[in-house]
C-alpha positions as CSV (number, residue, x, y, z in Angstrom):
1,X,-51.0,-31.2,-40.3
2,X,-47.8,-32.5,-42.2
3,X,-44.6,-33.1,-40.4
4,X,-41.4,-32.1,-41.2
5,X,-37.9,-34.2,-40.6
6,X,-35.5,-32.6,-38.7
7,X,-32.0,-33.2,-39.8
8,X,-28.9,-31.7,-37.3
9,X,-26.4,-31.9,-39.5
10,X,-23.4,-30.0,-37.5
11,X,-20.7,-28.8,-39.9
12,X,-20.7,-29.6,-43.7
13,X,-19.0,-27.8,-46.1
14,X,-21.1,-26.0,-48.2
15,X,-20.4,-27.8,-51.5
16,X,-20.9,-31.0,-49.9
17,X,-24.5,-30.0,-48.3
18,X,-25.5,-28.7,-52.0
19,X,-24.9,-32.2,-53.7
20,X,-26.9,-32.8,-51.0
21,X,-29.5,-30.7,-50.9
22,X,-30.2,-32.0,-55.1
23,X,-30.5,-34.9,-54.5
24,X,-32.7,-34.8,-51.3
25,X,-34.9,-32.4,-53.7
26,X,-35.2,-34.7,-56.6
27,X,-36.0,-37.7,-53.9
28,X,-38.7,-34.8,-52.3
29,X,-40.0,-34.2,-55.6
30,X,-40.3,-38.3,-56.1
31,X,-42.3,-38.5,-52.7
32,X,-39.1,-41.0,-51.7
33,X,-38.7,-38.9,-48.7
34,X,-41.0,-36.3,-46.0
35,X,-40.7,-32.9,-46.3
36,X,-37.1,-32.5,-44.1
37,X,-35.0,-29.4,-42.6
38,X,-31.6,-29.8,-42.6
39,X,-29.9,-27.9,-40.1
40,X,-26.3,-27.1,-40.3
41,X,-22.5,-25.1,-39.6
42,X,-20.5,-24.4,-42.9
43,X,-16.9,-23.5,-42.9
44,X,-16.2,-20.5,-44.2
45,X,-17.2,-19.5,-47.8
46,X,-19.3,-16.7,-49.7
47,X,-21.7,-18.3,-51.8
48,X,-22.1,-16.2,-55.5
49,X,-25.7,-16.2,-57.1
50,X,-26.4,-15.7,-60.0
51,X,-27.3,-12.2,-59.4
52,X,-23.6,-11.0,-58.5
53,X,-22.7,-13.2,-61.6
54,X,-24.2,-11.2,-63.9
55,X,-23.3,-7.9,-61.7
56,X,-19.4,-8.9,-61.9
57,X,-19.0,-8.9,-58.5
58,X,-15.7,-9.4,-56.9
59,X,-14.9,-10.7,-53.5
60,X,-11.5,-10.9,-52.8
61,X,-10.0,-12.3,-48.9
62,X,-12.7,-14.9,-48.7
63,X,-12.9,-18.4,-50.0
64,X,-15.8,-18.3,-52.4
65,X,-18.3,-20.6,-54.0
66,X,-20.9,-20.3,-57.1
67,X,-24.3,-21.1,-56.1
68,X,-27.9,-21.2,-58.3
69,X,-30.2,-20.0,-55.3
70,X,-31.2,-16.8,-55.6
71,X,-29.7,-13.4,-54.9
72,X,-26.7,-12.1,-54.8
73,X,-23.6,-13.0,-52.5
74,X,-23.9,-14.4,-49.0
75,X,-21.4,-15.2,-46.1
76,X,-21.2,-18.5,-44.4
77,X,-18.8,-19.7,-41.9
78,X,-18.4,-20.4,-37.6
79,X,-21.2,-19.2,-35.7
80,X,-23.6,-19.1,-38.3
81,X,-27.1,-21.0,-38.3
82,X,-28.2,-22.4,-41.3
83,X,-31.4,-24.1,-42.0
84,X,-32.1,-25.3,-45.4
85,X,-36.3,-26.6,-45.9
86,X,-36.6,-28.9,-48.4
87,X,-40.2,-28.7,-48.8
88,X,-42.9,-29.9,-51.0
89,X,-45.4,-26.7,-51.1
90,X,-48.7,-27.4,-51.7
91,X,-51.2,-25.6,-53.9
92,X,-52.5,-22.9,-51.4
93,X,-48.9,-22.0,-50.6
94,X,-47.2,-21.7,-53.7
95,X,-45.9,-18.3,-54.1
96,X,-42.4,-17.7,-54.0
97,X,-42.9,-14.1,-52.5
98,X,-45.0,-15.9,-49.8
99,X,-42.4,-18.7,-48.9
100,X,-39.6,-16.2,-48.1
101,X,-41.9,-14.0,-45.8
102,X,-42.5,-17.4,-44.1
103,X,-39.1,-17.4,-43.3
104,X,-38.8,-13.9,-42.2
105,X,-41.4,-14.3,-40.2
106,X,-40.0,-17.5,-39.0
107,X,-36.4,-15.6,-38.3
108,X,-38.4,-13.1,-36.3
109,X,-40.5,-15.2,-34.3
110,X,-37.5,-17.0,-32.7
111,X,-35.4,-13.8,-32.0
112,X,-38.9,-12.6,-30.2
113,X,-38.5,-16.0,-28.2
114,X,-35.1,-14.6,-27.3
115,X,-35.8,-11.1,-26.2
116,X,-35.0,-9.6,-29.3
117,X,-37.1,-7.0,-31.7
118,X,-36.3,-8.1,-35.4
119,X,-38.3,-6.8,-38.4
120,X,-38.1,-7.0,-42.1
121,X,-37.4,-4.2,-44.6
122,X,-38.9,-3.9,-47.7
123,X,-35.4,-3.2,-50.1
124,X,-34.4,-6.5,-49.3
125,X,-35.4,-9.9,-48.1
126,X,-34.2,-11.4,-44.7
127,X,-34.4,-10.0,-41.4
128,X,-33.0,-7.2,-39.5
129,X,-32.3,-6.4,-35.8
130,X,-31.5,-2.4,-34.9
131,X,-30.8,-1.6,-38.3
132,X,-28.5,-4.8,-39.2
133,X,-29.1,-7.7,-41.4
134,X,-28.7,-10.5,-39.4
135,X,-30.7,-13.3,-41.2
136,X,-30.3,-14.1,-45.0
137,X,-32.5,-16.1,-47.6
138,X,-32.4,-17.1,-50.6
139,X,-34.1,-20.1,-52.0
140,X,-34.4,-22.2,-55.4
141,X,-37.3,-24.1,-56.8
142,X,-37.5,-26.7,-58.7
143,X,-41.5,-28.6,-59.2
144,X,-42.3,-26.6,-56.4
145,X,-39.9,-28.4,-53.8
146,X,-37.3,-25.7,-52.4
147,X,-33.8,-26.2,-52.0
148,X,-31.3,-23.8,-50.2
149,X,-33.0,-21.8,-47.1
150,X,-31.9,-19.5,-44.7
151,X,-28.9,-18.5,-42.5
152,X,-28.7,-16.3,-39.3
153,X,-25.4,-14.8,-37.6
154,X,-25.4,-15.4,-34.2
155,X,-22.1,-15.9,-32.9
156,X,-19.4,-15.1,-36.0
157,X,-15.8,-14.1,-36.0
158,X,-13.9,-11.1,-35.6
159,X,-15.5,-9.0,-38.6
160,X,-15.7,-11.2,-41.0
161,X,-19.4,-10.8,-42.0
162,X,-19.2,-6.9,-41.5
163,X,-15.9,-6.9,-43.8
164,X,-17.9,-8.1,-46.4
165,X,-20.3,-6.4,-48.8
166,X,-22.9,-8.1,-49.2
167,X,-26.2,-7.8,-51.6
168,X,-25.5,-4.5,-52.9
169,X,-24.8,-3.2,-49.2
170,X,-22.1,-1.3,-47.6
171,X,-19.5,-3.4,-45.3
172,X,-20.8,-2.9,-41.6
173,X,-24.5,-3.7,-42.6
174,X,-24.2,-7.4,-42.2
175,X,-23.6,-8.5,-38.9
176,X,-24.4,-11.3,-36.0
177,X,-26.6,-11.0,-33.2
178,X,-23.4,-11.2,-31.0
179,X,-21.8,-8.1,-32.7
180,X,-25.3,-6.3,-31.6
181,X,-24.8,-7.4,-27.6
182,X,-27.3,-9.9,-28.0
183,X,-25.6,-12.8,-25.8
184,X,-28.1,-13.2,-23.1
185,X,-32.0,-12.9,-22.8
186,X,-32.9,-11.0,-19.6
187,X,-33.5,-13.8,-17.7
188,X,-29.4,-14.4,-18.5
189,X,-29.9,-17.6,-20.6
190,X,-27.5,-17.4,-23.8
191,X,-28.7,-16.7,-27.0
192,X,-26.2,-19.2,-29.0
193,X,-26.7,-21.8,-31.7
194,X,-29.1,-24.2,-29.6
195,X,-30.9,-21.8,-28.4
196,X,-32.3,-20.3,-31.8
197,X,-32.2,-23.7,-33.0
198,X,-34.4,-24.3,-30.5
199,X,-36.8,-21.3,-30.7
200,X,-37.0,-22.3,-34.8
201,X,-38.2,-25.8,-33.8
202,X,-40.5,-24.4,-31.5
203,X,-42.0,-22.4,-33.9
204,X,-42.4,-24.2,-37.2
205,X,-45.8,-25.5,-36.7
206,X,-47.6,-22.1,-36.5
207,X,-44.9,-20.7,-39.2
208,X,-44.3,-23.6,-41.6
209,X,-47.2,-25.6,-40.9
210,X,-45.6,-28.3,-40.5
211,X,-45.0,-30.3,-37.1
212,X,-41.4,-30.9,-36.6
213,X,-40.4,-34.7,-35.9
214,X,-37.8,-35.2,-32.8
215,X,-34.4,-34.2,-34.2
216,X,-32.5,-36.9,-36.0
217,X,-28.1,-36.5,-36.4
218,X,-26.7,-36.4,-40.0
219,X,-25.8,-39.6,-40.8
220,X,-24.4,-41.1,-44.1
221,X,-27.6,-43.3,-44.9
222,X,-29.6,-39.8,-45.1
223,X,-29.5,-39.8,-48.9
224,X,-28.9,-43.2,-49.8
C-alpha cells in the first residue's frame, strides 16, 4: 500500500496555494516528491472555472478568482475545509469519473464518522446532506497527477455560501454542516474543522488507498 503525505497547511490564500499546488504537481509528475494532501483554510474568494467562463457568469459582492479545475464557480473562505490530493493515479485507477466518486465517497464516509447521513446526487458532483450541497470537487489532471481537490462547509459565516449561486444552482442550496444543526455528534463531541479533518485521515486508506503519514505543518521548504 502507498502512503500519502499529509500536509496541514492552515490558511493560504487561494492564489498562493495554486502556485503551489503546480509546482507540487510537476515535482509529483517527476517522482521528486510522494503522493501528498495538502490540507488547508482560504480567505475568502469564489474560484471561476472554466465552465462559468464560457457561461458568462457574474458574481458580484464577493472577491473572485479564475481557476483551470473543473466546473463552474465555487466558494471558499472561514470555516471551510479544504483538501487538495496531489496524487499520482496508477493504471487501474485512472478514470476521472472514478477519482471524483472517491472523493464523494470519501466526503461521506467521514460525515458517517460524525453522525451524519450524506449521499451524492447524480445532477451534480459533490456531496449532499438533507438536501444541501455541502462538499464540492472539482479537480484538474495533468499526466495523470491531480491537482485541486475538494472542499466541505462546516462552520462558514453568516450566509455567505447560501448568498451565492453556485454551479447552476439557486442561492440557499449551498450551505455548511453548521447552517444544517450539525454542531455535535450524539455523544456531544463537536463536529468542527479537526474533527472532519480527523474522520478524513481516518479514512483514506480504505478510500484513497493510500496510508496517510503522521501530519506534517506547512512550512516554506515544502516546495523548494
Amino acid at each position: 500500500m502507498r502512503e500519502i503525505r499529509i500536509l496541514q497547511a492552515g490558511i493560504v490564500e487561494h492564489h498562493e496555494m495554486a502556485e503551489v499546488m503546480k509546482e507540487m504537481q510537476r515535482q509529483r509528475i517527476a517522482d521528486e516528491i510522494p503522493d501528498t494532501l495538502i490540507l488547508v483554510e482560504h480567505p475568502e474568494v469564489v474560484t471561476i472555472g472554466p465552465k462559468a467562463v464560457r457561461d458568462g457568469v457574474v458574481v458580484d459582492g464577493y472577491p473572485t478568482v479564475r481557476t483551470d479545475r473543473g466546473g463552474g464557480i465555487t466558494w471558499h473562505g472561514p470555516g471551510q475545509l479544504v483538501a487538495y490530493p496531489i496524487v499520482k493515479w496508477e493504471l487501474g485507477e485512472q478514470s476521472v469519473r472514478a477519482i471524483i466518486g472517491r472523493l464523494e465517497d470519501w466526503a461521506i464516509k467521514a460525515f458517517a464518522d460524525c453522525g451524519i447521513e450524506a449521499y451524492t446526487d447524480p445532477s451534480m458532483q459533490g456531496t449532499w446532506v438533507d438536501g444541501h450541497k455541502i462538499c464540492s470537487i472539482g479537480l484538474s489532471f495533468l499526466h495523470w497527477v491531480s491537482r485541486h481537490g475538494m472542499s466541505i462547509n462546516i462552520q462558514t459565516p453568516g450566509t455567505r455560501v447560501e448568498d451565492l449561486e453556485g454551479c447552476g444552482m439557486r442561492p440557499g442550496v449551498h450551505t455548511s454542516l453548521a447552517q444544517l444543526g450539525y454542531t455535535h455528534d450524539l455523544e456531544g463531541r463537536p463536529i468542527d474543522m479537526a474533527r472532519i479533518e480527523e474522520a478524513l485521515l481516518v479514512n483514506c486508506e480504505d478510500i484513497l488507498g493510500r496510508v496517510p503519514t503522521r501530519p506534517e505543518p506547512w512550512t516554506a521548504e515544502v516546495v523548494a
